[in-house]
N, C-alpha and C positions, 0 to 999 in steps of 0.2 A: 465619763462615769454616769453622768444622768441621764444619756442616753440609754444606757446599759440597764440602770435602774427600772428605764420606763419600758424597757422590750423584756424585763423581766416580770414586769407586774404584767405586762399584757400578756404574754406565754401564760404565767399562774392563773390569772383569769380565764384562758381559752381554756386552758386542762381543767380548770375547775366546772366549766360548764359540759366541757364533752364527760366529766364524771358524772355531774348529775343527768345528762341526759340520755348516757350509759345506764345511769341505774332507773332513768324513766322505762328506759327502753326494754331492760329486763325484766321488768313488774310489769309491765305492758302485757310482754310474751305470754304471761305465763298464768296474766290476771284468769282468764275464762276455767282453765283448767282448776286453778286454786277454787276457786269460788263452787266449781263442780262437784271437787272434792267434799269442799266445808260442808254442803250442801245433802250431798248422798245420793243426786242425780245428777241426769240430764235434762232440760226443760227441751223440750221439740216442739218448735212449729210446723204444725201439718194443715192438713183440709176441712173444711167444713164438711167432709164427707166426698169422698171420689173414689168407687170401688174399684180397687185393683190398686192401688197407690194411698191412701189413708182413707180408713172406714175405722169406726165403730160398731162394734157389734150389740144384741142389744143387752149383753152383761156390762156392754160401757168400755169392751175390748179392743181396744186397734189392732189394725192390719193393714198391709199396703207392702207396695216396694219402698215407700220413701217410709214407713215405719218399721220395717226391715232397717234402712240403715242407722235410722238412730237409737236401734235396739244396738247394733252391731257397735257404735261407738260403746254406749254406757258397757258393751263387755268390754272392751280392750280398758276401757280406762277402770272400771269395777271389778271386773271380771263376773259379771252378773246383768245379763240383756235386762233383765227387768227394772236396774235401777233408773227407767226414765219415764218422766212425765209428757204429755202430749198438750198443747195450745190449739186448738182450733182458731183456725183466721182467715179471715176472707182475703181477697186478692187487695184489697185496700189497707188491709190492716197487717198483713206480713213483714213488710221490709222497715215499718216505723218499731213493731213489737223487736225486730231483731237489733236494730241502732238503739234502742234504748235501753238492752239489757235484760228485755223482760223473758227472753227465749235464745237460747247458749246457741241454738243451730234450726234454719230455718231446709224443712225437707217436706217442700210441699211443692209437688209437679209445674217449678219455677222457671223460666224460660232466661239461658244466658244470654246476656246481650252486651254489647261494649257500654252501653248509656250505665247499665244496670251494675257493671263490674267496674267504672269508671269516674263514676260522678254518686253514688250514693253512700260510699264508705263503705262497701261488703267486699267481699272477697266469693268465687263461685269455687268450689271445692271438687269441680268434677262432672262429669257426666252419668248420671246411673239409668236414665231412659231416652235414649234419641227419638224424639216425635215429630209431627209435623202437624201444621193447622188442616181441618176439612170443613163438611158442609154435613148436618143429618136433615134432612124432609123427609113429608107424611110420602106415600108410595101412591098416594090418591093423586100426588101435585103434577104426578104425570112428567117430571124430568128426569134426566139421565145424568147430567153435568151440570156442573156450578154456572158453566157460562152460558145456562139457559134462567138461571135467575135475575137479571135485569128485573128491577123493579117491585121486588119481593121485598116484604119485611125479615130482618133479619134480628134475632134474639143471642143479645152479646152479655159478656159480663165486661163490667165499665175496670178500669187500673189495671188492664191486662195487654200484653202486645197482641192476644186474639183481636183486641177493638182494629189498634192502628193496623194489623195485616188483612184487616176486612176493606179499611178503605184505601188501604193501596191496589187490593184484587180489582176491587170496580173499577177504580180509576183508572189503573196500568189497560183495564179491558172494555174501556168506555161503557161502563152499568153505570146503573143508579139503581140504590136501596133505599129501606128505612128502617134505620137502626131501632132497633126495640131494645133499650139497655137497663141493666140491672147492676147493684153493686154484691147480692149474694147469690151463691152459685145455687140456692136451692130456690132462690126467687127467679132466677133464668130458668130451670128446670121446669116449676110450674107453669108460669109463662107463656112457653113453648107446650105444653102437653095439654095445656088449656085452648092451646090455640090461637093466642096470642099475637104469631107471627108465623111464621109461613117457611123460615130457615132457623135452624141453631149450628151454631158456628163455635168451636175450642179446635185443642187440639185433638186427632183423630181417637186416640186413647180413650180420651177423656168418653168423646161421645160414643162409645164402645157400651162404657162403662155406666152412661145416664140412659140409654136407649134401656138399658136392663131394669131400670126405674120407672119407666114410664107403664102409664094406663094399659096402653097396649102394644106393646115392644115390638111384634110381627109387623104394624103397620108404618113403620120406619125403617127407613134406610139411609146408610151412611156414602154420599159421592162418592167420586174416584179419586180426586182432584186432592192432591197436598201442597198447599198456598206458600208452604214457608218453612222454614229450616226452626225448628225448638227441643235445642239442645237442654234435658231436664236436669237441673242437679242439688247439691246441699249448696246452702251456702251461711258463708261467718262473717263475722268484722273484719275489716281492717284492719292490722296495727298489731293485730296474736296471732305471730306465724307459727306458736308451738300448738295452740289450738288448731288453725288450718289444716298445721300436717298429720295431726290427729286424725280429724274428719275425712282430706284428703287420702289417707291411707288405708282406711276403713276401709274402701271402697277398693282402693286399688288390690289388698289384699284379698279381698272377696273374687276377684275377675282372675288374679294369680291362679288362688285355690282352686279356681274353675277348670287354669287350663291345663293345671298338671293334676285334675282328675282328682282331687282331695274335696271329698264332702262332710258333712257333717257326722256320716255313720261310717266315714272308712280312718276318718282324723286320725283316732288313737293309734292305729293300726301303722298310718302312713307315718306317723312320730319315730317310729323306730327305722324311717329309713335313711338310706347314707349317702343319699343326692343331695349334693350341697344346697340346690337349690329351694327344696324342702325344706332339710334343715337350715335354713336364710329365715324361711316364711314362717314356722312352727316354733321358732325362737331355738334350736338346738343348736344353733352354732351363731357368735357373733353378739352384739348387744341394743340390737337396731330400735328394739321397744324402749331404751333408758334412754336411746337417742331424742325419745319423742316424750317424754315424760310420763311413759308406764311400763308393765314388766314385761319382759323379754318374751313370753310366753301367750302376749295381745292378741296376735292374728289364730294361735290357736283356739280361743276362746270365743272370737269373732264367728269359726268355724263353727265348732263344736256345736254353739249356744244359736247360731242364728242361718251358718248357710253359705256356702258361695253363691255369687251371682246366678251362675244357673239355676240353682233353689229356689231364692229367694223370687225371679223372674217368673221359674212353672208354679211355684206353690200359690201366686198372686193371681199374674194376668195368663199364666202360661196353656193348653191345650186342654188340661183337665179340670181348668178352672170356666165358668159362664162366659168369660170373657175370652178366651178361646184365642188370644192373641198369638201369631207366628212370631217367632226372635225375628226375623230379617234382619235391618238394621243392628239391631242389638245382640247379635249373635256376637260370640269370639269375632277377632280379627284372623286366627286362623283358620274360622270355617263360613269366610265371607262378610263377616259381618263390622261393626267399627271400635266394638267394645276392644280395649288393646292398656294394659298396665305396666308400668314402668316394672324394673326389675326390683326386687329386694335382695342388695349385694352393697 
């Protein structure tokens, strides 16, 4: 009998903790979203400025691919792209502003990595631009290839994997450089256009996007050479997987919309159609938005308000924008490319 007594307090004791940690776990999920709500935005970490991916204009207006998507959450979850604020933050200051709580969703041209999805308590939400690291020099320096720079000054931004894939490039190719490092991307910028240093080095994008910045933008050119694999995406905490699949969905619903042809001025139109898989995506059949904690009708609004992936990609960096960027990589996965969305079913 006292046996029985004591494997019953300890049974009461177990269930009593896996309730409360049941009920931690559920206030966890769902803390980001609540707070979003109570709030009446989205807080967004983005760039200190990177044209084609978060700028300000100079009404004080963002733009970007990565302000594209955190327009795209505040509709699904508001149904109103405008209800989000923007953080500017350097590469030093992003990933502490997000573990602290001070920014719901960090969308600033951030590079996946296992150290970074592994050991800092974030969660990466996705892929929305596949990049890779290059090299921009003055056209005066008279090279053609990165592995004719041996010995050059190179102008880095310091808390970024552009630093560490610089000095595995040398090393793996027996160079030697001299880092010229900076902690803000517009202190790199001048730096380099001042003459500073002799290479700038991010990822290719990026220098797309600063060359259009500089004094005299013809007198530069961007290498051949892509050092490294930098997968760009959102990313959240830890521990709120109803938040994640939020942000996560965002995104994938944008890439959906893309490949069955649904854009922002054909939406209404495509709402009345009677492919399930449409109506999956445009909330007409099924209840996959309550699933995630907003209305059924999310990924339409997503549309409407802000765009599918192919939009959101020409209207930024795409053909008719200065930055003149090819999809390549970032094309559909059915017309070559890697961008590829789970189903909504």
């Amino acid at each position: 009998k006292r046996l029985y007594q004591m494997n019953k307090k300890i049974l009461s004791a177990v269930v009593g903790v896996a309730a409360v940690a049941g009920m931690g776990a559920a206030s966890a999920s769902a803390a980001t979203l609540d707070d979003v709500k109570a709030k009446g935005f989205v807080q967004c970490g983005v760039s200190t400025g990177l044209a084609g991916f978060s700028a300000p204009n100079d009404a004080g207006e963002w733009s970007g691919i990565d302000v594209d998507l955190c327009r795209g959450v505040a509709a699904a979850v508001f149904g109103d792209a405008s209800a989000v604020k923007f953080s500017p933050l350097s590469a030093k200051e992003r990933f502490t502003a997000l573990q602290s709580g001070e920014i719901d969703v960090l969308s600033r041209n951030t590079t996946w990595t296992m150290s970074r999805d592994t050991q800092l308590g974030l969660n990466f939400a996705g892929v929305n631009y596949y990049d890779g690291q290059g090299f921009m020099v003055r056209k005066s320096l008279g090279v053609t290839s990165a592995l004719q720079l041996s010995g050059a000054s190179v102008c880095v931004q310091t808390g970024t994997t552009t630093e560490l894939n610089l000095t595995d490039y040398f090393k793996a190719n027996d160079m030697t450089y001299n880092p010229v490092v900076f902690e803000k991307l517009e202190e790199v910028n001048a730096a380099y256009d001042a003459n500073r240093c002799d290479v700038y080095t991010t990822d290719q994008s990026g220098l797309y996007s600063i060359r259009l910045g500089l004094s005299a933008p013809d007198e530069h050119m961007v290498l051949p050479e892509v050092i490294s694999k930098e997968p760009l995406g959102p990313v959240v905490r830890q521990g709120d997987d109803q938040w994640f699949n939020i942000v996560k969905w965002v995104h994938n619903a944008m890439l959906n919309a893309e490949e069955m042809g649904i854009t922002s001025a054909n939406v209404d139109e495509m709402a009345a159609s009677t492919d399930p898989n449409v109506m999956r995506l445009l909330g007409k059949e099924g209840t996959f938005g309550e699933g995630i904690g907003v209305s059924n009708d999310w990924a339409y609004q997503v549309i409407k308000q802000v765009g599918n992936y192919g939009e959101v990609f020409e209207r930024n960096v795409g053909a008719s924008t200065p930055l003149a960027i090819d999809r390549g990589v970032n094309a559909l996965w059915s017309k070559g490319g890697l961008q590829y969305a789970p189903p909504i079913r």
